[in-house]
N, C-alpha and C positions, 0 to 999 in steps of 0.2 A: 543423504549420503549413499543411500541405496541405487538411486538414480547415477551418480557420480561415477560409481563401482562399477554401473552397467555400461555406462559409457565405454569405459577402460577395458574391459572383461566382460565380457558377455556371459548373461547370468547362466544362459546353457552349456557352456561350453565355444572355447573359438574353433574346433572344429565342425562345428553342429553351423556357425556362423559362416563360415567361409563355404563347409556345402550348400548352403542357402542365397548362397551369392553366387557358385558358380550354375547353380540350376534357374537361377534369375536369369544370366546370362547368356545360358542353351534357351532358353524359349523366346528369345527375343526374338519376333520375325527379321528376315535379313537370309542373304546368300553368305555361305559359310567363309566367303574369303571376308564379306565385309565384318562378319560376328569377328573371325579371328585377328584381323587386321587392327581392328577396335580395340580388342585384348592387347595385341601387341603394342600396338600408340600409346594404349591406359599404361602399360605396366612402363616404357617408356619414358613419358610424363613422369612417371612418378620417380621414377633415380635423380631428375635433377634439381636443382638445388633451389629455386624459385619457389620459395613460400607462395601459398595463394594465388599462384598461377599455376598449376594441374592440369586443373579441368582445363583452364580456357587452349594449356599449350595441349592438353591432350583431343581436345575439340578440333583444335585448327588442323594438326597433325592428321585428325582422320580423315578434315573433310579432305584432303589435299592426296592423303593414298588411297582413297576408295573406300573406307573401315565407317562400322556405326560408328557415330558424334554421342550416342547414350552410352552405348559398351565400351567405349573409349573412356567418359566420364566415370562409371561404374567401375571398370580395371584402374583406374588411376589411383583407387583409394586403397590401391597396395602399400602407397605409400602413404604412411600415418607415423603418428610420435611414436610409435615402436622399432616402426623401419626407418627413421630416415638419420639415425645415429650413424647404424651400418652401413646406411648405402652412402652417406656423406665421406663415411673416413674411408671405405673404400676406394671413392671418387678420388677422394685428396688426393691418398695413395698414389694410386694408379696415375692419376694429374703427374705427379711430382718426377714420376718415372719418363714421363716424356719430354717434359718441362725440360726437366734436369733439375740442377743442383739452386737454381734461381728460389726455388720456393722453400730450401729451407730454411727453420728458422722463422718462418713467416705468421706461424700460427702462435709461436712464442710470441714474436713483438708484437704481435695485435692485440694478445692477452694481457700485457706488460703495459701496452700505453694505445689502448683502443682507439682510432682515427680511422679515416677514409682512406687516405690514402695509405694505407697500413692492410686495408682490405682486399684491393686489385691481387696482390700476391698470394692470396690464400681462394678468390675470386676464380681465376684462370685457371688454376690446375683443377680443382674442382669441378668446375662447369666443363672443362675439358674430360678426366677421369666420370664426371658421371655421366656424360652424352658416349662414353666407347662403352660404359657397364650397361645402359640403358640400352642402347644397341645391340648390345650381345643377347641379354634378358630379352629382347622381343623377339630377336632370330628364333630363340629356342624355344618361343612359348606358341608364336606365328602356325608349324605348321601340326603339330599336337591338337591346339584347340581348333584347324580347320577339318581333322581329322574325325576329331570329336563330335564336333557340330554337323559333317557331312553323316555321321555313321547316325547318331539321334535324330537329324529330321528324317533318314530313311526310314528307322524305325516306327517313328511317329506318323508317318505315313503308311507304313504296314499296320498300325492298330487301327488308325480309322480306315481303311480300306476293307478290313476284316469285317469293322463294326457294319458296315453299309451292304459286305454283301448278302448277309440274309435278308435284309431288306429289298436290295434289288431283285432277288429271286423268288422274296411274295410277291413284288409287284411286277414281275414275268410271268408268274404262274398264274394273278388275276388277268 
């Protein structure tokens, strides 16, 4: 049960989990646009409405804009059974607004008398409202994490830098 619990809630806390994901993420080698582009694809991927396709649409998506294919896969598990209530009825939402007036009602009849062909109308606003939230979601996440990413490998480049020069200057002074 213990295990179960963990799954769902991370025994530390989700924010102690989420900082651990994104410091996975900065140390990935990689040029800062491909780290961020990857974030952006992962977080992408994950609005739409494709069970168990994520990864692979977040995979293909990075290899296709330049982005890591692993920080793609890694960002994609934004979206989880926590998030994907939100981001579905958002979608519909949003769907429904462009659609028009075709999709209402749709989630009713499908509930009422579940079929296939009962699905397309709840299908299309959806997959439509989650590829415009998805899209917005990466815009704003795109150039943060390449900011991020550029300002930590400098950093991390001035500590080993630091570390090497007293070495360099015993081994000038032998």
């Amino acid at each position: 049960m213990a295990r179960l619990r963990g799954m769902i809630w991370p025994r530390n806390g989700l924010r102690r989990a989420v900082r651990c994901h994104v410091k996975r993420i900065m140390r990935v080698p990689g040029s800062p646009h491909a780290i961020a582009a990857g974030v952006a694809v992962g977080i992408f991927a994950a609005f739409t409405p494709f069970l168990g396709l994520h990864v692979l649409i977040a995979g293909l998506v990075a290899l296709l804009a330049g982005g890591n294919i692993i920080v793609a896969a890694m960002a994609s598990l934004v979206g989880n059974p926590l998030t994907f209530p939100f981001f579905w009825f958002a979608g519909f939402e949003l769907g429904k607004i462009f659609i028009g007036h075709a999709a209402d009602g749709a989630f009713e009849a499908f509930l009422a008398k579940p079929s296939f062909a009962l699905l397309l109308p709840i299908i299309e606003p959806l997959t439509l409202g989650s590829v415009v939230l998805g899209l917005a979601a990466a815009t704003l996440f795109y150039l943060p994490v390449r900011w991020t990413v550029t300002k930590a490998q400098s950093q991390r480049r001035e500590r080993i830098s630091a570390r090497r020069l007293p070495i360099l200057a015993v081994e000038a002074a032998e």
